[in-house]
N, CA, C and O of each residue as an XYZ file, in Angstrom:
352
protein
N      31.078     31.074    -35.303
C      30.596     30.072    -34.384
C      29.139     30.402    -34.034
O      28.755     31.456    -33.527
N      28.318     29.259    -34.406
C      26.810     29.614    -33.819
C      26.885     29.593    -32.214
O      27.799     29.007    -31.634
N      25.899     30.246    -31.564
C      25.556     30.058    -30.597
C      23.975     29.455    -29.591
O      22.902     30.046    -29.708
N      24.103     28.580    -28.934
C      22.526     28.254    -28.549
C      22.320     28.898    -27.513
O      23.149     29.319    -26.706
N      20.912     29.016    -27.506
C      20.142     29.488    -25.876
C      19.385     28.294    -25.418
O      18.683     27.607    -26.161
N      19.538     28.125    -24.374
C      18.732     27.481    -23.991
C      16.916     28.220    -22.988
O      16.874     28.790    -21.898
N      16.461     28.087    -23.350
C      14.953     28.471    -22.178
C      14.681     27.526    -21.439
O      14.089     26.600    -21.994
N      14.966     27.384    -20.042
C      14.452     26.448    -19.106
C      13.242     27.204    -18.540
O      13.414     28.301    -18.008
N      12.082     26.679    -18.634
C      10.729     27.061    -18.229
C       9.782     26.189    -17.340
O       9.904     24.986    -17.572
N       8.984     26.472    -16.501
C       8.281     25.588    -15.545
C       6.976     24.959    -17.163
O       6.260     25.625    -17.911
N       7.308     23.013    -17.042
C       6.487     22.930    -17.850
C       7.430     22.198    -18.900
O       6.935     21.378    -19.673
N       8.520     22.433    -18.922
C       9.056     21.895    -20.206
C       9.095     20.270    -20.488
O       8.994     19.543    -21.476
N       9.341     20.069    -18.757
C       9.198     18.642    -19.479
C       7.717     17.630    -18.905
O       7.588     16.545    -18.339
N       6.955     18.498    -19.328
C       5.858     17.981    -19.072
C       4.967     16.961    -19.838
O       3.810     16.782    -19.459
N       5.382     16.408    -20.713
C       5.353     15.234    -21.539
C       6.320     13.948    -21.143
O       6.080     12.751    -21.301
N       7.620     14.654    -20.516
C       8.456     13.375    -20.152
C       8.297     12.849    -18.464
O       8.239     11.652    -18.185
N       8.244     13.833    -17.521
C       8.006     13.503    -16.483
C       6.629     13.732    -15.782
O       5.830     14.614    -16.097
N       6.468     12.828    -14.806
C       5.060     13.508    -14.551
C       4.837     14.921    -13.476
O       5.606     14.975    -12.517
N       4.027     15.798    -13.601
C       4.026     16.477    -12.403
C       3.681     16.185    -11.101
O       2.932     15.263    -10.780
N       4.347     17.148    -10.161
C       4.447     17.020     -8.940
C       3.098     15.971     -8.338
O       3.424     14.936     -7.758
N       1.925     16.227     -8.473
C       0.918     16.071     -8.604
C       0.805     14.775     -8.381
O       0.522     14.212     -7.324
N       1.118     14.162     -9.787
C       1.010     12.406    -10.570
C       2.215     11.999    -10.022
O       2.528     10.878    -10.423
N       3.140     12.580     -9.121
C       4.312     11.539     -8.561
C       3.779     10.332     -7.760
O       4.435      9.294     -7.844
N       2.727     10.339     -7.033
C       2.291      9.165     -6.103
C       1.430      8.507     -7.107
O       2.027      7.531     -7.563
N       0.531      8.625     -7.506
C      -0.113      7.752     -8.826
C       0.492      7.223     -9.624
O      -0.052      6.158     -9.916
N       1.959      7.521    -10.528
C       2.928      7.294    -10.938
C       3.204      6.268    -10.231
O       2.904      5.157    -10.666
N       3.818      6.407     -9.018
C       4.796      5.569     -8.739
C       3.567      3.426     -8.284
O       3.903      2.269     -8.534
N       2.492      3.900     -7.716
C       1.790      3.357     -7.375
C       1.433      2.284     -8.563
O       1.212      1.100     -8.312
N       1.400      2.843     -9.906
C       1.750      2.390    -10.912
C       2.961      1.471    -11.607
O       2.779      0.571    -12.427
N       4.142      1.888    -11.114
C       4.933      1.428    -11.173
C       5.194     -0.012    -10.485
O       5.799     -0.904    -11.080
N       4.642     -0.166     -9.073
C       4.586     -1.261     -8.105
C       3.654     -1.979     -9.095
O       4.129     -2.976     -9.638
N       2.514     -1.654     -9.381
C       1.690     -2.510    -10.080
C       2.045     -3.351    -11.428
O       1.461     -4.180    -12.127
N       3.340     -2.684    -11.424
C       3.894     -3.148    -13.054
C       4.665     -4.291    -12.311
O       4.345     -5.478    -12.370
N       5.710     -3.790    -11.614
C       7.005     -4.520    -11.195
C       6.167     -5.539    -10.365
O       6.937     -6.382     -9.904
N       4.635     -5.818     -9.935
C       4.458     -6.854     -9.083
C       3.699     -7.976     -9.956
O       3.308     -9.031     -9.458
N       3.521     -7.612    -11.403
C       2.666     -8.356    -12.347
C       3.290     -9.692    -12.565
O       4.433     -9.517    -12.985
N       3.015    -10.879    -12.457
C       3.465    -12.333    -12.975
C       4.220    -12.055    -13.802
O       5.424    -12.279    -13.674
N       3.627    -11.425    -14.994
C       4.876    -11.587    -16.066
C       6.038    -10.714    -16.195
O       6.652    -10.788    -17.259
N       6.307    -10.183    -15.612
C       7.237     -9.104    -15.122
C       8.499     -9.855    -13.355
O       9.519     -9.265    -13.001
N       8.076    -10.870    -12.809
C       8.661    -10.915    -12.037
C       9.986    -11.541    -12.454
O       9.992    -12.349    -13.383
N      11.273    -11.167    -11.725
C      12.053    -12.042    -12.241
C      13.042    -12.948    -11.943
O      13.945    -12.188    -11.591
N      13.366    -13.779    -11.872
C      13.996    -14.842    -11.319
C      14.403    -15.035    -10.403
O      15.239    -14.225    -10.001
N      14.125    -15.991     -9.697
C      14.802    -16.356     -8.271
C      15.845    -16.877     -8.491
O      16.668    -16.500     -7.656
N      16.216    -17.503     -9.131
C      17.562    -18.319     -9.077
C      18.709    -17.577     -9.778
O      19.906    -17.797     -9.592
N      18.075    -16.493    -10.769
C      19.411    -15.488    -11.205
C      19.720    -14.305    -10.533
O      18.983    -13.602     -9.842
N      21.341    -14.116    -10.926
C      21.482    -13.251    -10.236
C      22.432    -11.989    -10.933
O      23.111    -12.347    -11.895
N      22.528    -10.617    -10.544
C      23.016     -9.622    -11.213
C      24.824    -10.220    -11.474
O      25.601    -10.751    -10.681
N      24.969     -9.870    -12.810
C      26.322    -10.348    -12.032
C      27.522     -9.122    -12.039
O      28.693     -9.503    -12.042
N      27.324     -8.118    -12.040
C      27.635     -6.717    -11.340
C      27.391     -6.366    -10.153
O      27.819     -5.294     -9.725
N      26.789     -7.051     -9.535
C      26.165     -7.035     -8.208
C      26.712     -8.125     -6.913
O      27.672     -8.895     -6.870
N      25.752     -7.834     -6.022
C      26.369     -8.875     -4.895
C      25.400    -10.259     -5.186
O      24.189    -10.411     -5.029
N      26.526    -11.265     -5.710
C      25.634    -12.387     -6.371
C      24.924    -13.331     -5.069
O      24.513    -14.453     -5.365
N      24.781    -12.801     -3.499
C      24.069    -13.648     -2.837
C      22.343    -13.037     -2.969
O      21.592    -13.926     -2.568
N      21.820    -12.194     -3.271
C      20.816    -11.747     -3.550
C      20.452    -12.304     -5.352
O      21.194    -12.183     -6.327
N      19.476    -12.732     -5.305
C      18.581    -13.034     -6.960
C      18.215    -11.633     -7.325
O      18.302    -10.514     -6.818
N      17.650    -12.322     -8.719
C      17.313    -10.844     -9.454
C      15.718    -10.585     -8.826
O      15.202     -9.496     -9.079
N      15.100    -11.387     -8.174
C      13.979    -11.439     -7.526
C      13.823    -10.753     -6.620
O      12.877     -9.970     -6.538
N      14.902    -10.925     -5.559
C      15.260    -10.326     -3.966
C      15.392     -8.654     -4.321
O      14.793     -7.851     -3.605
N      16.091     -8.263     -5.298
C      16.579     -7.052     -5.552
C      14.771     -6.246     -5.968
O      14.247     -5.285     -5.404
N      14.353     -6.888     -6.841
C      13.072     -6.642     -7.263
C      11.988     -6.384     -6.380
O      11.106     -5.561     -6.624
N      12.059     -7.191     -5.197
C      11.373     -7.263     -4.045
C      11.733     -5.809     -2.999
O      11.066     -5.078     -2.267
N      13.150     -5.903     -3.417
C      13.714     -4.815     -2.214
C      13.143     -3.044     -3.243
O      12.879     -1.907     -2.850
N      13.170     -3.480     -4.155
C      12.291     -2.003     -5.211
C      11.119     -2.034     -4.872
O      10.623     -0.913     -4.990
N      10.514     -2.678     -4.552
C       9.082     -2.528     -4.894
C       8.504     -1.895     -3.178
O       7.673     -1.017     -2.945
N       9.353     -2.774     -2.159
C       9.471     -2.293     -0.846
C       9.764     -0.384     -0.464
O       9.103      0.518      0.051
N      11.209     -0.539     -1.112
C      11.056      1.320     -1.386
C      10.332      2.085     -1.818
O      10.041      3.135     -1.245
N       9.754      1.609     -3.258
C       8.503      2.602     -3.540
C       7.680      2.741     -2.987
O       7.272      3.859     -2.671
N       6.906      1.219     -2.534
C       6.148      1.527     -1.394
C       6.178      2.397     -0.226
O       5.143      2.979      0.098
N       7.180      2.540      0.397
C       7.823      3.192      1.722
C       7.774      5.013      0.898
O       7.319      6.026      1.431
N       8.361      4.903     -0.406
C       8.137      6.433     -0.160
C       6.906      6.741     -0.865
O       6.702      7.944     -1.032
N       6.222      6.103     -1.221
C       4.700      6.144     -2.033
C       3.689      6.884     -0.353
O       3.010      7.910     -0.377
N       3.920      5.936      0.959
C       3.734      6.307      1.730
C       3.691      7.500      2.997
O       2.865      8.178      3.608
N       5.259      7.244      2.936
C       6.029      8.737      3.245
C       5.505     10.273      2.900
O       5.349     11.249      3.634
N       5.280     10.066      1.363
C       5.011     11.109      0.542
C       3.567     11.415      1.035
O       3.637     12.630      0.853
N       2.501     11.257      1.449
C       1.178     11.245      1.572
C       1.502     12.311      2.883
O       0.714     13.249      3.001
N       2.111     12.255      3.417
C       2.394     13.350      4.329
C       3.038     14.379      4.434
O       3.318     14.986      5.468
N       3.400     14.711      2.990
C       4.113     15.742      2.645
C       3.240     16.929      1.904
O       2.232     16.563      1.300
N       3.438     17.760      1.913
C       2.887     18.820      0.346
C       3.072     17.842     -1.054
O       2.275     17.253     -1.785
N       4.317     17.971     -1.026
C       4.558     16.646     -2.157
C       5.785     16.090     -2.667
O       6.643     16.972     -2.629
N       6.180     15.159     -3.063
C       7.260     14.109     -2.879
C       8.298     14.531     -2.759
O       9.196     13.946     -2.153
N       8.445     16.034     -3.504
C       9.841     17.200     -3.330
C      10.101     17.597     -1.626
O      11.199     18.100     -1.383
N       9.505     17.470     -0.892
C       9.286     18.120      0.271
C      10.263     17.019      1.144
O      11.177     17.356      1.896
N       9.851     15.664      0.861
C      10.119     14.421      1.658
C      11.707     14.162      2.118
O      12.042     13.507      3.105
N      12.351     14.637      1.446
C      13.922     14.273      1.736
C      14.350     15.354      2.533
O      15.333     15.331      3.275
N      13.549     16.341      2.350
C      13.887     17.655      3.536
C      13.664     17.262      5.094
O      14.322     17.665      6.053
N      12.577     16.381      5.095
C      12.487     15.851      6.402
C      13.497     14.891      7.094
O      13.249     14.329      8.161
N      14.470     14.773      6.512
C      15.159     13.813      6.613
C      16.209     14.389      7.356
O      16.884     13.775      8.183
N      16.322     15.416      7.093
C      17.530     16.382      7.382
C      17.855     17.074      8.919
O      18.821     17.822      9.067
C-alpha cells in the first residue's frame, strides 16, 4: 500500500485564495461584479429551492448588502480573520 504525505504550509494556496491582505479589495470587487447590468438577475424569477416569495434579484441584493456590511466591518479589524471574534 502506498502512502501520501501531505505538507500544509503558510502560502500554499496562494494562487487560489487571496491573502489576508487582498480580502477587502477582493471582496469590493466582487460587489462591483454582482452590481454590473449584465450580471443582475431577475426580478420576476425565483430560486426554486428556496423561499419562492423573494426573486433571484432580492436574494442578489441581500449579497451584495452583506459584503458590503462586512467589507466595512473589516476596516476595523487587523484583518477580516479577526472580525467574527468580535462577535463573540
Amino acid at each position: 500500500m502506498t502512502k501520501v504525505t501531505y505538507l500544509f504550509v503558510a502560502g500554499a494556496s496562494i494562487h487560489a485564495l487571496p491573502i489576508v491582505e487582498q480580502i477587502p479589495q477582493r471582496i469590493k470587487e466582487l460587489i462591483e461584479f454582482l452590481e454590473k447590468d449584465e450580471f443582475k438577475l431577475d426580478e420576476s424569477s425565483t430560486f426554486s429551492s428556496f423561499d419562492n416569495s423573494k426573486s433571484k434579484r432580492e436574494y442578489q441584493l441581500e449579497m451584495i448588502d452583506l459584503l458590503k456590511w462586512m467589507m466595512e466591518k473589516s476596516k476595523n479589524h487587523a484583518s477580516i480573520d479577526t472580525l467574527p471574534k468580535s462577535f463573540i
